[in-house]
N, C-alpha and C positions, 0 to 999 in steps of 0.2 A: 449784400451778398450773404446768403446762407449758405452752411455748409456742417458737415457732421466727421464725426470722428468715431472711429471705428478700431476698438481695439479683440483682438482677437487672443487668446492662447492658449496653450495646449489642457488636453485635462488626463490625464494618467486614470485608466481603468483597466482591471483584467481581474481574469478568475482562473482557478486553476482547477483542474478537473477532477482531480482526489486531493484532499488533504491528510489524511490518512493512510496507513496498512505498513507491508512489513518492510524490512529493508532487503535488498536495494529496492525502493520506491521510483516508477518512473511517476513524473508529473507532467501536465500540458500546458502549459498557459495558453487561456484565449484572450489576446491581447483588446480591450475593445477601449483603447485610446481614441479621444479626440483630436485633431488637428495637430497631430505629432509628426516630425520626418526621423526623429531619430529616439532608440529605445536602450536604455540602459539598468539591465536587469541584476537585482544582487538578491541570491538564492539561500544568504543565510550560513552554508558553509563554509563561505571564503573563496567560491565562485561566481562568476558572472559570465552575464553575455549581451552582446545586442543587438538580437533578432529579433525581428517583429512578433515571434509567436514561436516561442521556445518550448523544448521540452529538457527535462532537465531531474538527473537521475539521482537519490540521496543512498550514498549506499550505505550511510552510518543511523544506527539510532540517535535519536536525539528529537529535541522542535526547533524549528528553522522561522524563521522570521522573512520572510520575500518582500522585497522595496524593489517599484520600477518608477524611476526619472526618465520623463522625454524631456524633447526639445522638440521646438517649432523652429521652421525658417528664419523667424528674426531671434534667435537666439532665447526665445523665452522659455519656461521649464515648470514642469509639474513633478511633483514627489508624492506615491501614493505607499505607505507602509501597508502590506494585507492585512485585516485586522484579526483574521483567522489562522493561527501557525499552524504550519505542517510540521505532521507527528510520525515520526519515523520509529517503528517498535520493531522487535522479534518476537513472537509465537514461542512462549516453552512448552517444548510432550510435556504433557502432565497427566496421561491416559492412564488408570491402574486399574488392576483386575480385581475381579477378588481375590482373598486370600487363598493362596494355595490349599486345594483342597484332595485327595485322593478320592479317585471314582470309576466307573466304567463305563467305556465306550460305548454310545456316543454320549459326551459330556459337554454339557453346554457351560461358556461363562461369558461374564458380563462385565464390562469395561465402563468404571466411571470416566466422566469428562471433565475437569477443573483447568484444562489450557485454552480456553476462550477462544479456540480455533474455529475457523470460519468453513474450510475446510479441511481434509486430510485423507492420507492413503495408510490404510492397515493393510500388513501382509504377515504372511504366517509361513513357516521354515517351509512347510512342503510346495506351496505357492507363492514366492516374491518375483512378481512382476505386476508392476504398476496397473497393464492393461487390463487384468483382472478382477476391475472394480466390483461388477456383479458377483463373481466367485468368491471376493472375500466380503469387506465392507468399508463401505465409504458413508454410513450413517454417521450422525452428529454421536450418539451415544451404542457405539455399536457391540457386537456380542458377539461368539463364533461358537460354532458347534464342533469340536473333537471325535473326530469318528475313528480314531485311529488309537493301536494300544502302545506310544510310545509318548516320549515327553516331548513337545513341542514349544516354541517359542514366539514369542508375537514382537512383531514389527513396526513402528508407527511415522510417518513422514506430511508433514503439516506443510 
């Protein structure tokens, strides 16, 4: 009589769909375990969960280390540590003008970049409202023209 033996068990995989950006960070896990019924996810902060495909929100700076252990039906188990930490940072303004200069209207200045911002919203005393992108500037290194003869002040929201 022949006969075989057949053992099976789980294999713990997933990815998460950013690992990076600012705080609070959402993250997705796409969970692409093999042969699991049950998932038990640890996010690094001192939360968990265990859904099959979790999303899951870091609202602190810091790097987080993500472990998920399944289980299979007969009780067997995989542990996979990510080997890529998710990096939770803050964006500081660091936009400076140039030095105060006295001139006349219209007077243009120019804004260094040194906050490694990816994006941002400038606004300036006579126009803050967000929607105004075109009116004012949402350029990476942007600059504003003074057309007016009084003292003004500039805005910046990353």
């Amino acid at each position: 009589m022949n006969g075989s033996v057949k053992v099976f068990s789980p294999e713990a995989l997933f990815t998460p769909d950013v690992t990076s950006g600012c705080a609070p960070l959402l993250v997705n896990f796409n969970n692409l375990s093999i042969n699991a019924s049950s998932w038990l996810w640890q996010f690094g902060d001192g939360t968990s969960s265990t859904l099959q495909h979790p999303s899951h929100t870091y609202a602190n700076n810091g790097t987080y280390q993500v472990v998920l252990i399944v289980n299979d039906v007969n009780g067997c188990s995989d542990t996979l540590v990510y080997p890529v930490l998710i990096n939770v940072s803050q964006t500081t303004v660091n936009y400076v003008p140039q030095p105060v200069i006295n001139g006349c209207a219209p007077y243009a200045v120019n804004f260094s970049d040194a906050s490694g911002a990816s994006s941002f919203f400038m606004g300036f005393r006579r126009w803050i409202n967000i929607d105004q992108c075109k009116s004012l500037s949402c350029l990476h290194i942007p600059w504003y023209l003074y057309r007016f003869l009084n003292n003004m002040d500039a805005q910046w929201w990353l």
